[in-house]
N, C-alpha and C positions, 0 to 999 in steps of 0.2 A: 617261619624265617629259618630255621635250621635247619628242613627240609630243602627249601629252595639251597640256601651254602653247602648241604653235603651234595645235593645234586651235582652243583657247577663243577665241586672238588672230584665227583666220580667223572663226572665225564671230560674233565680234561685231563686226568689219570695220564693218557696216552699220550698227550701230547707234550712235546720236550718242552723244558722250564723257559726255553729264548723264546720261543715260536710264543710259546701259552701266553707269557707277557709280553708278548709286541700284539697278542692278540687282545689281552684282557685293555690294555692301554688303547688301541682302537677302539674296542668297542663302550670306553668309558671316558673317550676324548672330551666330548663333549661338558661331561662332568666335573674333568680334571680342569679341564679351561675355564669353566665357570665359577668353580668356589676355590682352587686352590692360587692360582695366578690372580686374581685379583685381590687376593690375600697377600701373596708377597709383593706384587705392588704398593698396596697400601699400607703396610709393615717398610717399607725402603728407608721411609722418611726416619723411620728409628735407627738405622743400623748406620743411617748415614751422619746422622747427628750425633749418636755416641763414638763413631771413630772420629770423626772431627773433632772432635769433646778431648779425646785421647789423643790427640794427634798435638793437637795444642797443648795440653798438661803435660803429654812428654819434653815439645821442642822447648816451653817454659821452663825447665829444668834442665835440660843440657843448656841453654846460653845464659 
């Protein structure tokens, strides 16, 4: 495994830090679509119910 990662790291050496990642990101779309986004969809439900949560204990205490 650390052969394959020094690999990748030597051979994009050359290539500028934008390019590299608009390359690395193509070529690991797939990946990123599959475990990461369907993670923060399914996390939503959390972040929506705690500001809701917060939203109301604030307005409860201003009126």
């Amino acid at each position: 495994m650390l052969f394959r990662e020094s690999f990748l790291l030597l051979s994009l050496r050359n290539v500028s830090s934008r390019s590299r990642i608009g390359l690395l990101l193509l070529k690991h779309r797939n990946i990123i679509c599959s475990r990461l986004l369907p993670w923060c969809f399914d996390n939503r439900w959390i972040w929506q119910t705690y500001l809701s949560q917060l939203l109301s204990f604030l307005f409860s205490k201003v009126t």
